[in-house]
MARBA-3410 file (N, C-alpha, C, O; in Angstrom, 1 decimal):
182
0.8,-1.2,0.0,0.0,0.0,0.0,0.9,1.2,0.0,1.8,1.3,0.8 ~ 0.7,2.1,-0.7,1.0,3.7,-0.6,0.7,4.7,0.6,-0.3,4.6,1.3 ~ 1.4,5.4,0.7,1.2,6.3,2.3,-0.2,6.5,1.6,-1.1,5.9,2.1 ~ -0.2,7.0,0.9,-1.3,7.5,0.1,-2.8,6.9,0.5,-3.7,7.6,1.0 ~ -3.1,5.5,0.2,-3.7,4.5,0.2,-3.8,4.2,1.4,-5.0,4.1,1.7
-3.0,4.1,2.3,-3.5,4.3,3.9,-3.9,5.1,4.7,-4.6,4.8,5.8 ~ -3.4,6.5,4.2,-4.3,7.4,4.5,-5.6,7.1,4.2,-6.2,6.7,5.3 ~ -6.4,7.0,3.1,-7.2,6.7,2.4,-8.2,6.2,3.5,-8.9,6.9,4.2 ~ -7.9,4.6,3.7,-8.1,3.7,4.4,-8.6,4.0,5.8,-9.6,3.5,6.3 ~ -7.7,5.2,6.6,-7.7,6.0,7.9,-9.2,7.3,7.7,-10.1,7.6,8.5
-9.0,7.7,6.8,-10.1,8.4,6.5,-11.7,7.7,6.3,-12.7,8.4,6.5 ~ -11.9,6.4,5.9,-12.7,5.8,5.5,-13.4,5.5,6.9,-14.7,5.6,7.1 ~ -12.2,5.1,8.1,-12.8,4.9,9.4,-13.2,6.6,10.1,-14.1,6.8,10.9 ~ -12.6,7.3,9.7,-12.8,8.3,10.3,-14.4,8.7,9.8,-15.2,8.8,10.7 ~ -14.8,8.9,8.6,-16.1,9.4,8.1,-17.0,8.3,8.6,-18.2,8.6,8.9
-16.7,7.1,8.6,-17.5,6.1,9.3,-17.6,6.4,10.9,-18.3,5.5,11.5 ~ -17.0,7.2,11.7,-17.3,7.4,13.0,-16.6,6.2,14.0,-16.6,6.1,15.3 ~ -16.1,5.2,12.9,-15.4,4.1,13.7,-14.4,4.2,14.5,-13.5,4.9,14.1 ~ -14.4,3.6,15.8,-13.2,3.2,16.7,-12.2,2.8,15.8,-12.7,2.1,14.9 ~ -10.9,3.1,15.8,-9.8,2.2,15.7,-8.6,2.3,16.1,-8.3,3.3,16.6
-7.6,1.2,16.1,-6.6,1.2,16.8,-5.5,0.6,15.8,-5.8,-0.6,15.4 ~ -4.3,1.1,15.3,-3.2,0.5,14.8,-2.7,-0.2,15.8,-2.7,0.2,16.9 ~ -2.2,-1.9,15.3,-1.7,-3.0,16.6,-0.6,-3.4,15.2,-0.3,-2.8,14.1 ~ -0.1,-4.6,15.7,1.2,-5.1,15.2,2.7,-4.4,15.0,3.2,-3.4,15.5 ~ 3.0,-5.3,14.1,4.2,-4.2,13.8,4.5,-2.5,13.2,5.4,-1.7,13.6
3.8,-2.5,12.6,3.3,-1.1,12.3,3.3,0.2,13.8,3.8,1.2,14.1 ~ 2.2,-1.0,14.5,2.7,0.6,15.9,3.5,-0.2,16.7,4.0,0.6,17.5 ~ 4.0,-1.3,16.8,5.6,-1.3,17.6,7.0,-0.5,16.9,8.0,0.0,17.4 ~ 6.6,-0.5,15.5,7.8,0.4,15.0,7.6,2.0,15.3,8.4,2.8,15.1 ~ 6.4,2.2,15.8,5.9,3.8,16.0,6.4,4.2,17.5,6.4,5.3,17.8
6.9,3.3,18.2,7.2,3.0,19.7,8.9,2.3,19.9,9.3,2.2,21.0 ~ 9.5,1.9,18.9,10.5,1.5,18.7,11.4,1.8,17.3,11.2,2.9,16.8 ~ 12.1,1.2,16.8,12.5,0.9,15.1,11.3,0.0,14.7,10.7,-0.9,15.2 ~ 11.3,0.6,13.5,10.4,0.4,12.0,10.8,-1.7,11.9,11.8,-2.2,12.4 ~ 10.0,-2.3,11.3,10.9,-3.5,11.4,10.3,-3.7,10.3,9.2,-3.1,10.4
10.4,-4.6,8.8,9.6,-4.7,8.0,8.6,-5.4,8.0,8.6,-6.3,8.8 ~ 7.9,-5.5,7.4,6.1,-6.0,7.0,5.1,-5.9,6.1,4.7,-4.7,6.1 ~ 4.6,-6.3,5.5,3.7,-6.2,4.7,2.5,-5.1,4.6,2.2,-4.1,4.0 ~ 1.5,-6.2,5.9,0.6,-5.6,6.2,0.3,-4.6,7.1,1.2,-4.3,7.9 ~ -0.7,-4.1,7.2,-1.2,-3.1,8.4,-2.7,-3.6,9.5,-3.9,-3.7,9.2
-1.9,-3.8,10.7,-3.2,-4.6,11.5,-3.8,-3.2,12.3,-3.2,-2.3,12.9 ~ -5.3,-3.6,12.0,-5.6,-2.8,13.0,-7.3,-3.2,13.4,-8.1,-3.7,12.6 ~ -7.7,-2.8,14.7,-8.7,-3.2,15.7,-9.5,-2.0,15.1,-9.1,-0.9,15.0 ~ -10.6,-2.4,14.9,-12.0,-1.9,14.4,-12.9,-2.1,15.3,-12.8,-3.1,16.0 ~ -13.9,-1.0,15.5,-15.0,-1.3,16.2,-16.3,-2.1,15.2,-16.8,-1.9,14.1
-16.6,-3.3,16.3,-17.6,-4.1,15.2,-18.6,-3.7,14.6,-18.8,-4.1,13.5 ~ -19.7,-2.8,15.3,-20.4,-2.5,15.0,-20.4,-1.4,13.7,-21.5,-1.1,13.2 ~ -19.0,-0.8,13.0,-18.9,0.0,11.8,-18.5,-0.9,11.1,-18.3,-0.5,10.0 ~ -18.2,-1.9,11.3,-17.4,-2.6,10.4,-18.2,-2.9,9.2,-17.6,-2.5,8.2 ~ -19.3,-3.6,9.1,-20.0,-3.4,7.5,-19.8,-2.3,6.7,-19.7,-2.4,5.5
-19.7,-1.0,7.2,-20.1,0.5,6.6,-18.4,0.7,6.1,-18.1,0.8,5.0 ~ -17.7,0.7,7.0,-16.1,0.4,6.8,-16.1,-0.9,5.9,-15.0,-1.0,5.4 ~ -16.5,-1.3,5.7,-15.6,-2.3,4.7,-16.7,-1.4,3.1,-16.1,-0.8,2.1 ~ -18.0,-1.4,3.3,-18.5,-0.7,2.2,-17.9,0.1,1.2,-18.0,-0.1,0.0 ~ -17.2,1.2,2.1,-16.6,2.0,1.6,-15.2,2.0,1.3,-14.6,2.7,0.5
-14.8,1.0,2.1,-13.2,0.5,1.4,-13.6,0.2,0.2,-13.3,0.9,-0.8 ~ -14.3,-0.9,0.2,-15.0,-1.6,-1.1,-14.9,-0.7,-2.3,-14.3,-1.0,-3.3 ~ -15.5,0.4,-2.0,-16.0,1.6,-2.9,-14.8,2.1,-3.4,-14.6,2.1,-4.6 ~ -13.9,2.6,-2.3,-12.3,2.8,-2.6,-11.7,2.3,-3.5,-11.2,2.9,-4.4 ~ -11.7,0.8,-3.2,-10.6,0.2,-3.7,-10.8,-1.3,-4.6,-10.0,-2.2,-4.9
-12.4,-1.2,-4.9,-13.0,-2.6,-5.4,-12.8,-3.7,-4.8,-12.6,-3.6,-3.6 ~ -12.6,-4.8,-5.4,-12.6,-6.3,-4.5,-10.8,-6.0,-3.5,-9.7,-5.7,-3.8 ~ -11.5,-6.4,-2.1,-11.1,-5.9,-1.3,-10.2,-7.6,-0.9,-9.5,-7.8,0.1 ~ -10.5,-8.6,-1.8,-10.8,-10.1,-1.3,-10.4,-10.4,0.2,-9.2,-10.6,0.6 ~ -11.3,-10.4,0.7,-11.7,-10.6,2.3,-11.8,-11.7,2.2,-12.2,-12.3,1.2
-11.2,-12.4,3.6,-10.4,-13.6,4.0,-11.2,-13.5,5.5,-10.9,-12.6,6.2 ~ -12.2,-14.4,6.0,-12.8,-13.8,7.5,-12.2,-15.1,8.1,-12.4,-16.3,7.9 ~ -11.0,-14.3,9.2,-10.6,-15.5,9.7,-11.4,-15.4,11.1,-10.6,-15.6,12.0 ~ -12.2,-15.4,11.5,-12.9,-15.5,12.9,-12.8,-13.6,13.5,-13.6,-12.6,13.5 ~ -11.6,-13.9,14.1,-11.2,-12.5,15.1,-10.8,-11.6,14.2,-10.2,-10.6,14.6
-11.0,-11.7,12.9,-10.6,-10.5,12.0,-10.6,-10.8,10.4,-10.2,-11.8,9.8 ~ -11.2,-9.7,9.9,-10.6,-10.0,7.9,-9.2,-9.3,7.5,-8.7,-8.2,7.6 ~ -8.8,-10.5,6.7,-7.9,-10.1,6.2,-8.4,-9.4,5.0,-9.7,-9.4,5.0 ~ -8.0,-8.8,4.2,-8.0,-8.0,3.5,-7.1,-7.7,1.9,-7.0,-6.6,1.3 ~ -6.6,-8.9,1.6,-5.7,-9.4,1.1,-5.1,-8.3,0.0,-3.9,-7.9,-0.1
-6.3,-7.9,-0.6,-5.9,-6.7,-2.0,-5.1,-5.3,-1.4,-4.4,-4.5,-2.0 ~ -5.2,-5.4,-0.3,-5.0,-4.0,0.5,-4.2,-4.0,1.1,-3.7,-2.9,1.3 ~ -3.7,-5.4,1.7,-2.6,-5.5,2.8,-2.8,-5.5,3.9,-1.9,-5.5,4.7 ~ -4.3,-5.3,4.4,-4.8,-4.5,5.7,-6.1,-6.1,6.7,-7.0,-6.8,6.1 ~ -5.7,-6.1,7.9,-6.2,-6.8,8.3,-7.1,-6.0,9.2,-6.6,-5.0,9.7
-8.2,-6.4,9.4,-9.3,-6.0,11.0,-9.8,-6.6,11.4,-10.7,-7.4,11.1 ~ -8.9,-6.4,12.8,-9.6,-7.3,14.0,-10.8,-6.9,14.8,-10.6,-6.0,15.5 ~ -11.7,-7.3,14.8,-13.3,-7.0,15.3,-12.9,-6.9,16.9,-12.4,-7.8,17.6 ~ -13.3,-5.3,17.3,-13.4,-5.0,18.7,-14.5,-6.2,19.5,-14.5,-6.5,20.7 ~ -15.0,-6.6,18.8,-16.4,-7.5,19.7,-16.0,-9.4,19.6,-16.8,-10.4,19.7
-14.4,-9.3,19.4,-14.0,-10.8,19.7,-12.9,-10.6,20.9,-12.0,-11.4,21.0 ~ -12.8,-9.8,21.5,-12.0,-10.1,22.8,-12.4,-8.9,23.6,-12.9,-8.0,23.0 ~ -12.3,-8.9,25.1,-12.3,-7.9,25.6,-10.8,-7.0,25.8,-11.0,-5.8,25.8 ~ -10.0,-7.3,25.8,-8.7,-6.9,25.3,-8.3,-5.9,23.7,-7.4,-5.1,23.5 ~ -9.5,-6.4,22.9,-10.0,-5.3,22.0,-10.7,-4.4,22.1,-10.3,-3.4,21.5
-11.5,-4.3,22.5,-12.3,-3.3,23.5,-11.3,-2.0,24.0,-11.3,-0.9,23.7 ~ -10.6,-2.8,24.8,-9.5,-2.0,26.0,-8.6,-1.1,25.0,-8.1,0.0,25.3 ~ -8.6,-1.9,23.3,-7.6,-1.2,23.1,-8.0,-0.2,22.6,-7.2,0.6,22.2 ~ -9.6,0.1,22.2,-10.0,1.0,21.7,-10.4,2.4,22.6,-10.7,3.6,22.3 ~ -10.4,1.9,23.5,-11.1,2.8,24.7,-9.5,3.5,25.2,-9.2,4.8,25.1
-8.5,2.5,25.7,-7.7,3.4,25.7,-6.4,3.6,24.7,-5.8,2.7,24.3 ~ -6.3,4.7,24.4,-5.8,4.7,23.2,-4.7,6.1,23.3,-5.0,7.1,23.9 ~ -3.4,6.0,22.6,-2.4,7.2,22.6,-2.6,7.7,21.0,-3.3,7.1,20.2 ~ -1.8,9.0,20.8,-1.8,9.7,19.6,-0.9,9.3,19.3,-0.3,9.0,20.4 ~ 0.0,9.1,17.8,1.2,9.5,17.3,1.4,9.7,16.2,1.3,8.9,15.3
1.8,11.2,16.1,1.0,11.8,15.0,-0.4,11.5,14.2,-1.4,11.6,14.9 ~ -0.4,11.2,13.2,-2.0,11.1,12.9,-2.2,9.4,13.6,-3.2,8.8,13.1 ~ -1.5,8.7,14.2,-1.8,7.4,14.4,-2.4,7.1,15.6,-1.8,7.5,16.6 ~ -3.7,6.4,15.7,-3.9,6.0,16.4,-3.4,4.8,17.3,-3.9,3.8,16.7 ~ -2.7,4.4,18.6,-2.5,3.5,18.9,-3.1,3.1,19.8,-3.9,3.9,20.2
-3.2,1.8,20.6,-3.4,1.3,22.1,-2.5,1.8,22.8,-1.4,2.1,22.4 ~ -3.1,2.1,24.4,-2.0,2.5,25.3,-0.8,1.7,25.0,-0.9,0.6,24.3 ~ 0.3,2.2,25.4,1.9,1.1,25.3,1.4,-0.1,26.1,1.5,-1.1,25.5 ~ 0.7,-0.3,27.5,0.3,-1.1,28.6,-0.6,-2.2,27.6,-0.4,-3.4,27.7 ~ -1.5,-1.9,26.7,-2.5,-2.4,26.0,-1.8,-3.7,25.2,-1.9,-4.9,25.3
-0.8,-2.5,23.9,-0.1,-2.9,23.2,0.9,-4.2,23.8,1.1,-5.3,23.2 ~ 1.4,-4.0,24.8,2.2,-5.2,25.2,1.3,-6.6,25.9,1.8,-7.7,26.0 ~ 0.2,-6.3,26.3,-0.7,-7.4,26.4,-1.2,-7.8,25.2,-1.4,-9.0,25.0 ~ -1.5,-6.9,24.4,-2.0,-7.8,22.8,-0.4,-8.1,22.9,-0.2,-8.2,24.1 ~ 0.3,-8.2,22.4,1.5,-8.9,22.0,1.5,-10.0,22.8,2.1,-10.9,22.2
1.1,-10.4,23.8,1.4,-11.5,24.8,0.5,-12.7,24.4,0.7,-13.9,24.4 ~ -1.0,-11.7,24.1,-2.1,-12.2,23.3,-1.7,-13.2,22.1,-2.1,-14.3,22.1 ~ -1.2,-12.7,21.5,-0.7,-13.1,20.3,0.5,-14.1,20.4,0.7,-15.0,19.6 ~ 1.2,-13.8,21.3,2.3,-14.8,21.3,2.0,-16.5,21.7,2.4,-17.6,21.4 ~ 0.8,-15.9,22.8,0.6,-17.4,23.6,-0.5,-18.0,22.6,-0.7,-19.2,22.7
-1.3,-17.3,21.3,-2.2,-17.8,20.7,-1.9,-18.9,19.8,-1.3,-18.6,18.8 ~ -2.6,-20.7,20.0,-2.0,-21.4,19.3,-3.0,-21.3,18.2,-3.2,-22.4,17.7 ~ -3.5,-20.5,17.8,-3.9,-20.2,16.4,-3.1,-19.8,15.1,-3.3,-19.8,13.9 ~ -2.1,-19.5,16.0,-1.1,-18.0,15.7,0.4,-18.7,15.1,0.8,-19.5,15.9 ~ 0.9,-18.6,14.1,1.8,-19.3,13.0,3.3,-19.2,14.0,3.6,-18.1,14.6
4.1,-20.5,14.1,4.8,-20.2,15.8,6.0,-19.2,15.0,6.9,-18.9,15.8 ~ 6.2,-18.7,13.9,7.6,-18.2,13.6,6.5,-16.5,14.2,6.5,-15.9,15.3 ~ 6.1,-16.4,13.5,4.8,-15.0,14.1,4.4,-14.9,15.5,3.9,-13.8,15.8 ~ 4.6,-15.8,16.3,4.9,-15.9,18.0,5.9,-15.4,18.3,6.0,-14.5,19.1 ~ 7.0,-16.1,17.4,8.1,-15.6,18.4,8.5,-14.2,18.0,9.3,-13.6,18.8
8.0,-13.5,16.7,8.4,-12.1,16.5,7.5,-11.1,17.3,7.6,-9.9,17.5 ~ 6.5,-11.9,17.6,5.2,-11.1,18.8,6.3,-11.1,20.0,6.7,-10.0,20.4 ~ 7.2,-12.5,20.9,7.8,-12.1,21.7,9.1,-10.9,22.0,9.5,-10.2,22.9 ~ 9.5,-11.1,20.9,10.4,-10.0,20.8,10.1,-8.8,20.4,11.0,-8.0,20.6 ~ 8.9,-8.2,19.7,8.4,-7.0,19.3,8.0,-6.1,21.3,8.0,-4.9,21.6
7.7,-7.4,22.1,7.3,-7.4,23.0,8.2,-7.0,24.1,7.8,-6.3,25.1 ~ 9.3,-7.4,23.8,10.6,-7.5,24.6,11.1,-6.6,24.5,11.8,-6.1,25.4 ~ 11.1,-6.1,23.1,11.8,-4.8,22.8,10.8,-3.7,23.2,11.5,-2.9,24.0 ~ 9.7,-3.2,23.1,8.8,-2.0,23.5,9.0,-2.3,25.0,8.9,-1.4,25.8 ~ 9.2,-3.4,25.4,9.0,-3.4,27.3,10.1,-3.0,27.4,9.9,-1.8,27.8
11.8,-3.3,27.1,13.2,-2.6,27.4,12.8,-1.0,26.8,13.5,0.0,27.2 ~ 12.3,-0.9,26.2,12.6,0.7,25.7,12.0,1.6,26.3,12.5,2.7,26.5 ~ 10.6,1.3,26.9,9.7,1.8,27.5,9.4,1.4,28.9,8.7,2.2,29.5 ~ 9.8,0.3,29.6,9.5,-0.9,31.2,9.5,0.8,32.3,8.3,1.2,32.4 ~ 10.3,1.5,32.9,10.2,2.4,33.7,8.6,3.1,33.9,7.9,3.3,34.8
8.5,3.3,32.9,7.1,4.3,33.2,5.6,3.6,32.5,4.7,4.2,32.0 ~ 5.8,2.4,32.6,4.9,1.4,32.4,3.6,1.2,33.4,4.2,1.2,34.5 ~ 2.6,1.1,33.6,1.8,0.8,34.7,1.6,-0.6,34.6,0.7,-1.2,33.9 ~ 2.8,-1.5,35.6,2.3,-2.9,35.4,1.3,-3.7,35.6,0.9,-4.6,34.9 ~ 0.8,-3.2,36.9,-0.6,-3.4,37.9,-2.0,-3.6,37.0,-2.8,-4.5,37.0
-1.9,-2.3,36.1,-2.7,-2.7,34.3,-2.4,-3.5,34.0,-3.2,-4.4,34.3 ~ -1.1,-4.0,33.1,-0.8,-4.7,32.2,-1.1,-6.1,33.4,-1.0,-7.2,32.8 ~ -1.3,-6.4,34.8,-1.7,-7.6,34.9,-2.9,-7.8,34.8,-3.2,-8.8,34.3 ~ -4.1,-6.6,35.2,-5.2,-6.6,35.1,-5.6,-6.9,33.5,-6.5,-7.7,33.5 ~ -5.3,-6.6,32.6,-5.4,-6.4,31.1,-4.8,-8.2,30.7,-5.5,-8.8,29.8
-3.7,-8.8,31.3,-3.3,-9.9,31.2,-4.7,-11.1,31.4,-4.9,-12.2,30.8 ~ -5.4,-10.5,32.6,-6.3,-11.6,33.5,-6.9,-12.1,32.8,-7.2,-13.3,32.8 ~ -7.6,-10.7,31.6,-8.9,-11.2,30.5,-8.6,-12.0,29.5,-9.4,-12.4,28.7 ~ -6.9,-12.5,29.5,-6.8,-13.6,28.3,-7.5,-14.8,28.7,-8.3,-15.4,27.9 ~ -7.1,-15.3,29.9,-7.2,-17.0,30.2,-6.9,-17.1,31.5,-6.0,-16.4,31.9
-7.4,-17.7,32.1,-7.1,-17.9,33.5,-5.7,-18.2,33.8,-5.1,-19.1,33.2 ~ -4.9,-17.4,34.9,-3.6,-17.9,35.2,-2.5,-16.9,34.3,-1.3,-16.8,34.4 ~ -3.5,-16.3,33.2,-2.3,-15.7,32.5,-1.9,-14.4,33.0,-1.3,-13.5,32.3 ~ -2.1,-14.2,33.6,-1.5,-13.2,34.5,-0.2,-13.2,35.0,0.7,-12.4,34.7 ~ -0.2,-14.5,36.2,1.1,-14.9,36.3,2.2,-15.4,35.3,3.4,-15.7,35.4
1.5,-15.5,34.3,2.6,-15.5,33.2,3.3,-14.9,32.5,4.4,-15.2,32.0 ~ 2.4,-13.9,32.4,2.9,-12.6,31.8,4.0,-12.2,32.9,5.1,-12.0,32.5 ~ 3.6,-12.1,33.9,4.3,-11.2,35.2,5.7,-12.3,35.2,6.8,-12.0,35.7 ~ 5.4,-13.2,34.7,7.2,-14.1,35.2,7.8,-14.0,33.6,9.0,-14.1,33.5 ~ 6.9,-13.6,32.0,7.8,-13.2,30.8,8.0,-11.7,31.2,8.1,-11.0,30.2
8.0,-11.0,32.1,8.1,-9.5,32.1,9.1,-9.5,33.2,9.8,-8.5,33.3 ~ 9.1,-10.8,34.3,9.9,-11.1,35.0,11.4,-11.1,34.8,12.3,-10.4,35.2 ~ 11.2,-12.2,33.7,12.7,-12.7,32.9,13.3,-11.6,32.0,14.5,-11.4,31.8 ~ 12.0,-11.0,31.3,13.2,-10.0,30.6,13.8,-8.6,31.3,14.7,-7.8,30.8 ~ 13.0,-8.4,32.8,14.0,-7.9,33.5,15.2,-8.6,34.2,16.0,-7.8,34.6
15.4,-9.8,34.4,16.6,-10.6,34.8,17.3,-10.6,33.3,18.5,-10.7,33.4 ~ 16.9,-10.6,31.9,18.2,-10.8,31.1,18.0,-12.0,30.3,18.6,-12.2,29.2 ~ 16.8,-12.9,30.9,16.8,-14.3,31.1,16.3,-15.0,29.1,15.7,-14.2,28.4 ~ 16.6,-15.9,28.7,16.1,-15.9,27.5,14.7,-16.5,27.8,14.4,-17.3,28.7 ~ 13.9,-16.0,26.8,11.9,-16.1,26.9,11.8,-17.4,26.3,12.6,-17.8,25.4
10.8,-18.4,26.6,10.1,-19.3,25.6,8.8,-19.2,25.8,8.3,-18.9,26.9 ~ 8.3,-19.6,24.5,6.4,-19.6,25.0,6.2,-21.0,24.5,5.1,-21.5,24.7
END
């Protein structure tokens, strides 16, 4: 896609009145170094999401949508949306949300639990795990000081039972140094 074309895309949600949130690599490189990637993920509110895709449509013609459950891919576009109304963790990331420059992100606190989201997800392709853990590792060393962790456990709890303490012992280790597995 073209800066051009994502603008585009950014505007589409905006005249639709939709929630959204830039996630993946895209806003860890907005928070760290750029790292390369294709696509652009980002969290939609569900209920625009027909009117949003409408008008992509209109944009940009067949759009060939891929509905994998918790999100369409979007194949012609490069652009994936994950539906605010499949996790509460999506929710969170809409509600709380930072500026940078025109981008909208999840809090950094948000962002590093979707990453954790995604790492422990065995849906989730394991080489695309392990760059979730280190996208993860790297925004926590760059940013860990002025973090609100006490969130990031509460925010952890809504994955799965117990994941809380697991987060808190991978956020553990990469303050000891320690090497991560999931």
């Amino acid at each position: 896609m073209s800066e051009v074309d994502i603008v585009r895309v950014v505007e589409i949600f905006e005249v639709n009145r939709a929630k959204w949130a830039l996630v993946g690599a895209h806003a860890i490189g907005m928070l760290t170094e750029p790292r390369a990637t294709a696509d652009f993920d980002f969290i939609i509110e569900g209920s625009k999401l027909v009117a949003v895709l409408a008008d992509l449509t209109s944009a940009f013609g067949n759009l060939e949508a891929n509905d994998i459950g918790a999100a369409l891919q979007l194949k012609a576009i490069d652009i994936d949306l994950i539906r605010s109304t499949n996790h509460v963790l999506f929710r969170e990331a809409l509600e709380q949300l930072q500026t940078i420059g025109e981008w909208k992100l999840p809090r950094t606190e948000v962002l590093l639990v979707l990453k954790f989201l995604a790492a422990v997800s065995p849906w989730r392709n394991v080489d695309k795990r392990a760059l979730d853990i280190v996208d993860l590792r790297t925004v926590y060393r760059s940013v860990g000081p002025s973090l609100d962790r006490p969130e990031m456990i509460r925010l952890a709890k809504t994955i799965y039972p117990d994941a809380d303490r697991e987060f808190c012992e991978l956020l553990d280790k990469i303050d000891r140094g320690e090497p991560i597995a999931i």
